[in-house]
C-alpha positions as CSV (number, residue, x, y, z in Angstrom):
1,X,0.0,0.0,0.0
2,X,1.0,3.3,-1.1
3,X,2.2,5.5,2.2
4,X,0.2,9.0,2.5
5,X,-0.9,10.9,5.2
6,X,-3.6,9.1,6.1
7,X,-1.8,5.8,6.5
8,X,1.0,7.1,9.0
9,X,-1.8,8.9,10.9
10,X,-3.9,5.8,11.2
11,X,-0.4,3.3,12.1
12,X,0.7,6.0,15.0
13,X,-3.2,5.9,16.6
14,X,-2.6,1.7,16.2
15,X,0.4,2.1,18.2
16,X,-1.3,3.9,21.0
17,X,-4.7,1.9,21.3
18,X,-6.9,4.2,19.1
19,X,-9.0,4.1,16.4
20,X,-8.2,5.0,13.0
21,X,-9.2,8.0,10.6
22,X,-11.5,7.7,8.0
23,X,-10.1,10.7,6.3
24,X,-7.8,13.4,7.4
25,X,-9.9,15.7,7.9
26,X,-11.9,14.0,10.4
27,X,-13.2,16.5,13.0
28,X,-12.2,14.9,16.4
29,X,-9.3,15.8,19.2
30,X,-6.7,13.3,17.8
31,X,-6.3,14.5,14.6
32,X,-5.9,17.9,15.1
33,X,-2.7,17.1,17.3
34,X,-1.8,14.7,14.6
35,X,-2.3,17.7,12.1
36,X,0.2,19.8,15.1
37,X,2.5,16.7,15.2
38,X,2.9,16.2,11.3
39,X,3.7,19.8,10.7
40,X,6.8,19.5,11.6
41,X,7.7,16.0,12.7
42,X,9.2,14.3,9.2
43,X,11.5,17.7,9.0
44,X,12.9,16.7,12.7
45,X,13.2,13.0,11.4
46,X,15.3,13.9,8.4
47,X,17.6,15.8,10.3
48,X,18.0,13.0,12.7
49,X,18.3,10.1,10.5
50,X,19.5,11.8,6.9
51,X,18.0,9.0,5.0
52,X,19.9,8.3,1.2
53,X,16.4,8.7,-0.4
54,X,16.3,12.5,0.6
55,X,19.4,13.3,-0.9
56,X,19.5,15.6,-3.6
57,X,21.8,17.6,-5.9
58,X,21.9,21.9,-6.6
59,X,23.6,23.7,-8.7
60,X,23.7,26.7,-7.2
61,X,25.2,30.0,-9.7
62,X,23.5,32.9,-8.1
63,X,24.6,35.2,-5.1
64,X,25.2,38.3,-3.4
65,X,28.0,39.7,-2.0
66,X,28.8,39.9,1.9
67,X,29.7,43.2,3.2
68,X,30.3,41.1,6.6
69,X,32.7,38.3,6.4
70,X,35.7,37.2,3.8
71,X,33.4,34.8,2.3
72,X,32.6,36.8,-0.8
73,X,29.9,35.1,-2.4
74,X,26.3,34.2,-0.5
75,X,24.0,31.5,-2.0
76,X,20.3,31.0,-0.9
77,X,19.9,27.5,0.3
78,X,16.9,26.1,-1.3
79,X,13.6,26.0,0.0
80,X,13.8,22.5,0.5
81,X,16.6,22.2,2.2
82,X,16.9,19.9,6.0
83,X,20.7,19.2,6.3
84,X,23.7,19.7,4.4
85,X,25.3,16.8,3.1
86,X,28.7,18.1,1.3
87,X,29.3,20.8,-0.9
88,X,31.8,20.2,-4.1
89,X,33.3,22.8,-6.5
90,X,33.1,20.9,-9.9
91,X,30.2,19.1,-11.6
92,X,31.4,15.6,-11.3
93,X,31.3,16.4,-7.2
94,X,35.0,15.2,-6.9
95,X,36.6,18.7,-5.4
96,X,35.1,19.2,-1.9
97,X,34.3,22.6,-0.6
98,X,35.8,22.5,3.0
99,X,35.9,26.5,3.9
100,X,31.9,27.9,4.4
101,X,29.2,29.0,6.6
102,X,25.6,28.1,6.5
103,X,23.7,31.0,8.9
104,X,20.0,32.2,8.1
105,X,19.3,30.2,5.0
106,X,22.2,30.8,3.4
107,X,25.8,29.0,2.4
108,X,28.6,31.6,1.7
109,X,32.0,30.7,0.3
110,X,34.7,32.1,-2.3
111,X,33.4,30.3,-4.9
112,X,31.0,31.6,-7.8
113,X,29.3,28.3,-8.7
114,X,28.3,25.3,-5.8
115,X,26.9,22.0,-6.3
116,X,25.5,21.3,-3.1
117,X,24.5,18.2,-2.2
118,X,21.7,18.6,1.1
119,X,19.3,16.6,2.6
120,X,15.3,17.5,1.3
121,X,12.0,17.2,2.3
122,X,10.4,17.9,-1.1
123,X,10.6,14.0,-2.3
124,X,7.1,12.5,-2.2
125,X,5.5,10.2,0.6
126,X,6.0,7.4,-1.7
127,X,9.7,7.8,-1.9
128,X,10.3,7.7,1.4
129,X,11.4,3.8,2.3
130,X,10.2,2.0,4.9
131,X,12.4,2.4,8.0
132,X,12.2,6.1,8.1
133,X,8.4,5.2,7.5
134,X,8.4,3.2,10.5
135,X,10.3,6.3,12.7
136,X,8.1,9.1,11.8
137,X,4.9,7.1,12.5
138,X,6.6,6.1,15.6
139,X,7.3,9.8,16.5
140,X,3.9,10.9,15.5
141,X,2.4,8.1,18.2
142,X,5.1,9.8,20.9
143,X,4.0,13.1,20.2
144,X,0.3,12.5,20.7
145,X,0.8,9.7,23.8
146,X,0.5,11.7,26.8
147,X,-2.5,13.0,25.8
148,X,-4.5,10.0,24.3
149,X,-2.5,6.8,26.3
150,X,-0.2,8.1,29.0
151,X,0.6,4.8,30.6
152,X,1.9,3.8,26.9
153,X,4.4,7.0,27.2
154,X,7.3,4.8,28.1
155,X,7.0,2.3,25.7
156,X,6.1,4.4,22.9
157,X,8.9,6.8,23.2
158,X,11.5,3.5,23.8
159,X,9.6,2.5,20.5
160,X,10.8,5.7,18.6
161,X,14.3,5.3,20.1
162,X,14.5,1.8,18.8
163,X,12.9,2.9,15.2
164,X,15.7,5.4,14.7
165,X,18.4,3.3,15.2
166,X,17.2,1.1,13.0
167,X,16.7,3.2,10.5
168,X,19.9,5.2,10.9
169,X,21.9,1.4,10.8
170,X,19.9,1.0,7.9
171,X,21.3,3.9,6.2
172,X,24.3,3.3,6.3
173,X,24.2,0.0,5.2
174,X,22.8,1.7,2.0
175,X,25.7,4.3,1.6
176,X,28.5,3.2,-0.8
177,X,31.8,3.6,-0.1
178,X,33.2,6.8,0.1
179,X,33.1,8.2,-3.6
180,X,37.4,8.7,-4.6
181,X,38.7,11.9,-6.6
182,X,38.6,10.7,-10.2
183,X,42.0,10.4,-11.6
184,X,40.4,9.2,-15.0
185,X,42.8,6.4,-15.2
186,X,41.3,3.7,-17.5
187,X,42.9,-0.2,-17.0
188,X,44.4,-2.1,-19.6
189,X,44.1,-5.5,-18.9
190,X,47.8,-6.1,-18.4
191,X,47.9,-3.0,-16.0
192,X,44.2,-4.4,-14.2
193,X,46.5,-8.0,-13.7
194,X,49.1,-5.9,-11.8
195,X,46.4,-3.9,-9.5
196,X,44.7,-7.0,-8.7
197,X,48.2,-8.5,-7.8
198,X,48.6,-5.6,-5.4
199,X,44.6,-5.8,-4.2
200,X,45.7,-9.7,-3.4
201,X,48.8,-8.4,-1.2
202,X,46.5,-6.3,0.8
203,X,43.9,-8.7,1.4
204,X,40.6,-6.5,-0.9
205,X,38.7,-7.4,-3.7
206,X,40.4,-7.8,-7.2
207,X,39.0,-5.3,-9.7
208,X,36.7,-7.4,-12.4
209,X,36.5,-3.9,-15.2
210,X,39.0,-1.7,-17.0
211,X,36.8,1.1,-15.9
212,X,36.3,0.2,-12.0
213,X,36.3,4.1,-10.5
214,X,36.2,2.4,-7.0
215,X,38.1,3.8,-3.7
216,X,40.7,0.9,-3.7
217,X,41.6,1.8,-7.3
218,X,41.9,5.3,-7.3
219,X,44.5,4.6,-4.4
220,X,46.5,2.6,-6.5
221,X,45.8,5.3,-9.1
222,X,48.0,7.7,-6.9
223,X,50.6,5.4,-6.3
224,X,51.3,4.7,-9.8
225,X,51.2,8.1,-10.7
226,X,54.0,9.3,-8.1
227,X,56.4,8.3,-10.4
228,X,56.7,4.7,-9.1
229,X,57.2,2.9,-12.4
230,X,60.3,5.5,-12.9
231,X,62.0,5.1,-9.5
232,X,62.0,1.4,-9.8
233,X,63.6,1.7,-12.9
234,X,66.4,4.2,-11.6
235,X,66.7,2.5,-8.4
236,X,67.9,-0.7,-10.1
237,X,70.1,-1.3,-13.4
238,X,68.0,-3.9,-14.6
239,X,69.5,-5.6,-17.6
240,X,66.0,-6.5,-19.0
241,X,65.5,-2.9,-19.6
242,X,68.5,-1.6,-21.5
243,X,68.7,-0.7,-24.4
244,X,71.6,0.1,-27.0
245,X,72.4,2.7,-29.4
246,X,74.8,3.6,-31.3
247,X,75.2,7.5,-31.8
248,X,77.2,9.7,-33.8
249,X,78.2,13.5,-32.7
250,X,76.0,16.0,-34.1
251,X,78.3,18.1,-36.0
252,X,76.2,21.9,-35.9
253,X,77.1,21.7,-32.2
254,X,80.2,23.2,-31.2
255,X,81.3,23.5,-27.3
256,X,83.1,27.2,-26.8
257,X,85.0,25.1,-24.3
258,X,86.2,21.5,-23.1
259,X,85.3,18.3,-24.9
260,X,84.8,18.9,-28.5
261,X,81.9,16.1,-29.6
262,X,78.6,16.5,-28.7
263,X,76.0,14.3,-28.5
264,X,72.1,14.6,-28.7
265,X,70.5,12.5,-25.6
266,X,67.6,9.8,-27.3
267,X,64.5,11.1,-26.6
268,X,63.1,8.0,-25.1
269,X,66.0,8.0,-22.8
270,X,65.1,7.3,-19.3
271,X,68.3,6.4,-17.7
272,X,71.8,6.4,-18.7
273,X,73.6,3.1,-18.2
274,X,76.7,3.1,-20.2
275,X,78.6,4.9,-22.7
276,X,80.9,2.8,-24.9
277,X,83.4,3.3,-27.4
278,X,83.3,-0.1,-29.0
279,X,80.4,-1.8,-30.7
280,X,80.8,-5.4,-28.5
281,X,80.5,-2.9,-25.5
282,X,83.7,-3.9,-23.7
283,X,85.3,-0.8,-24.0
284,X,84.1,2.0,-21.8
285,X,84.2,5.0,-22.6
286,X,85.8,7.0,-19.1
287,X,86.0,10.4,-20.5
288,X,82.8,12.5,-20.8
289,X,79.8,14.6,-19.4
290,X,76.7,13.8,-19.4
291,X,74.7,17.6,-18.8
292,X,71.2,17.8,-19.5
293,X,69.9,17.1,-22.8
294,X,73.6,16.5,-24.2
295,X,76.6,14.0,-24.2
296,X,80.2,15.4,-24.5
297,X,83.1,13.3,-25.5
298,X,86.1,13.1,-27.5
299,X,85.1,11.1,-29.5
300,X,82.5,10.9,-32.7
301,X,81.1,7.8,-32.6
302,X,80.1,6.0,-29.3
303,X,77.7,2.9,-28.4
304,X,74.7,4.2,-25.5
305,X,73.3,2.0,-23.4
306,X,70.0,3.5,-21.4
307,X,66.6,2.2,-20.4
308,X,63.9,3.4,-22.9
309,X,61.1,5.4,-21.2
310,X,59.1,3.2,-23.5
311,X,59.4,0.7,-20.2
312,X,57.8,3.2,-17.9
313,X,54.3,3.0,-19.3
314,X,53.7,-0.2,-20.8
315,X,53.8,-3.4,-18.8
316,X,53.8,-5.8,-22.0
317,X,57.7,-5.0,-22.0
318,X,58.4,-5.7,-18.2
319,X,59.3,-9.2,-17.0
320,X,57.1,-11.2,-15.0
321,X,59.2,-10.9,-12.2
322,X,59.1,-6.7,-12.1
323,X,55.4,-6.8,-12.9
324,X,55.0,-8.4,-9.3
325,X,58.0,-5.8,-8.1
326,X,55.4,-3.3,-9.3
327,X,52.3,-4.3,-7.9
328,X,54.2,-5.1,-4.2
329,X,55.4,-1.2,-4.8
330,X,51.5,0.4,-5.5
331,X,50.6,-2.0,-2.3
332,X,53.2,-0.9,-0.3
333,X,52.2,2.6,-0.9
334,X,48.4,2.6,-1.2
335,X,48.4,0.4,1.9
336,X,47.6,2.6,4.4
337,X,45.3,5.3,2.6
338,X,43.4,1.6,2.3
339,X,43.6,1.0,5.7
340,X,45.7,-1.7,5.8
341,X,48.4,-2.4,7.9
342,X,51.6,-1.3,5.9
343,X,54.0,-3.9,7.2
344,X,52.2,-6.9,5.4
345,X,52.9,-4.9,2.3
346,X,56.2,-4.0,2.7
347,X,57.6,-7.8,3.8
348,X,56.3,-8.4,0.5
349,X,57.6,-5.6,-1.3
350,X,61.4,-6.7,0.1
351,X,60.8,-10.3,-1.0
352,X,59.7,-9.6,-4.4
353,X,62.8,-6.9,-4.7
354,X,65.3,-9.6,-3.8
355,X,63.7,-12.0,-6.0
356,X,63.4,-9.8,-8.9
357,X,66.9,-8.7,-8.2
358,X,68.6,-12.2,-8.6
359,X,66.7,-13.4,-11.6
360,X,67.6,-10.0,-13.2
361,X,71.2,-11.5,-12.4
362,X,70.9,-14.6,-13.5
363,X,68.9,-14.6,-16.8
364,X,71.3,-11.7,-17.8
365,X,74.9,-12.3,-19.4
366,X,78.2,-11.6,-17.6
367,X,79.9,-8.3,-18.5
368,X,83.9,-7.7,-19.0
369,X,84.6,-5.8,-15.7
370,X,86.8,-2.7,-16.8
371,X,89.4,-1.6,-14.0
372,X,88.4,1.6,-13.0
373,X,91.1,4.3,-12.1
374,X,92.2,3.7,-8.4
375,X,93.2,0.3,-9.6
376,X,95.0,1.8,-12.5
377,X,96.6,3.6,-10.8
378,X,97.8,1.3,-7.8
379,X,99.2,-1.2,-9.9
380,X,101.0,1.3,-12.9
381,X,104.4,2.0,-12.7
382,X,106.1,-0.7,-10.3
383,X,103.7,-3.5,-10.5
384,X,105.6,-5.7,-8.8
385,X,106.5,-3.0,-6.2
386,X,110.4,-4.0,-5.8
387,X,109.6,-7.7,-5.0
388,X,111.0,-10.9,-7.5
């Protein structure tokens, strides 16, 4: 049955022993302090209970200025407005409002357009869902007791108690999760595998869509996007990710002083690894300068080796071993914006560093080790220092 007036009249007389209304305008005592009770009752239940239902969305362009307070701009709260609910900058509510005041039915901040998201009263009777149903009727049956039933008082206002609770635990059983800042990052499905890897390290739900905008994602989001993917691959010389070049000095660059080649840097050049002078890369090259965007040498032909910022962004080029170094990293980070305990994450992360480490060793081949200067320079001259 459809709820109007009528029917939450008739169940609050039920719950105090009377008989119901034929209409409401029946002329007798009860319903005229039903009439007093209803006039204001449902507004003091949606403040107490903010059910989802009664949530609604205003854009709000118009104000005045204050001649009072730093808060510039002064909105009129609309007429149907209970409770405020949170007030957001940008249309796709993502950019809270934190700094306002709400005094005589009005909001005033320091910015020139408001969505405001408030609690209303204007949703029809047959909106309203059943537990906050349940509390106004009950409230309604309080409000009339002492009048009509006053040895029911204490069990009708216990009654309302209980009703509010309910409906309050209700609510928030209904309320999603806390809506995330969208950083508009969709998933591939190679990228989604190493989320979900990081979502199993922290014990939540795997994401199942490209698209997923949830909490847990938009976390991992973040992590990802503080340059993770780059520090990994700077922190480490991993020989999966080199690559080699060979340049020659561009010739319409001239030094006014020093080394006399010049070199432009690739522009996929993430890190610098090496700089050679022989094409079987056994031959380092010792003298340069790497500055900025440029190599300077002696020389006009050398072999590069760098890792390509090709690797940064696309996981089809990493290894299985740093795709799980990757996802222990975004879990290790994320963790406790998540609200999981960060230690889990980071025994994990230190495991999968080492392991990623020593395969990285092992599946790569040995290099010539080149004696650097101090032992040059301990052993020339005298190298057998005066002894047979």
């Amino acid at each position: 049955m459809a709820t109007t007036q009528l029917s939450l009249y008739n169940e609050a007389l039920l719950l105090v022993g009377e008989r119901e209304l034929t209409t409401v305008t029946d002329d007798i005592e009860v319903r005229y302090r039903l009439d007093t009770a209803y006039e204001n009752g449902p507004d003091f239940c949606f403040e107490l209970i903010k059910p989802v239902f009664s949530r609604k969305t205003s854009k709000l362009t118009t104000f005045i200025t204050s001649p009072v307070h730093g808060y510039d701009n002064v909105f009129t709260l609309p007429t149907d407005f209970i409770d405020i609910v949170e007030v957001y900058s940008d249309e796709k509510l993502d950019q809270p409002i934190n700094r306002f005041i709400i005094e005589g039915g009005t909001l005033a901040c320091n910015y020139d357009t408001i969505f405001l998201r408030y609690i209303s009263n204007g949703y029809a009777l047959t909106l309203w869902d059943k537990s906050f149903e349940r509390a106004v009727v009950a409230y309604l049956a309080r409000e009339i007791v002492a009048r009509v039933a006053p040895d029911e008082t204490e069990r009708v206002e216990a009654m309302f108690n209980t009703r509010v609770e309910q409906a309050i635990a209700l609510r928030q059983s209904k309320e999603p999760t806390k809506r995330s800042s969208d950083e508009g990052a969709t998933l591939t499905t190679p990228m989604r595998k190493i989320y979900n890897q990081a979502l199993q390290i922290l014990g939540l739900d795997e994401i199942n869509d490209n698209n997923d905008d949830s909490d847990r994602k938009v976390k991992l989001d973040v992590a990802l996007s503080a340059d993770l993917v780059e520090y990994l691959l700077e922190e480490t010389g991993w020989h999966w990710a080199i690559t080699t070049l060979k340049l020659q000095s561009n010739p319409s660059l001239e030094p006014d002083w020093g080394f006399g080649d010049v070199y432009d840097k690739p522009d996929d050049m993430h890190r610098l690894d090496g700089v050679f002078q022989d094409e079987f890369l056994q031959v380092p090259l010792k003298r340069y300068k790497d500055e900025g965007e440029y190599i300077f040498t002696e020389v006009t032909e050398i072999y590069l080796q760098f890792v390509s910022s090709s690797y940064v962004s696309d996981p089809v080029f990493w290894p299985p071993h740093f795709r799980r170094l990757v996802g222990a990293a975004m879990a290790k980070d994320a963790a406790m914006s998540l609200g999981v305990d960060p230690e889990r994450a980071e025994v994990r992360y230190e495991k999968y560093l080492s392991d990623a480490k020593n395969i990285d060793i092992i599946q790569s081949p040995p290099r010539r080790l080149a004696a650097g200067e101090w032992t040059s320079s301990r052993f020339a001259g005298n190298y057998y220092r005066g002894r047979p």
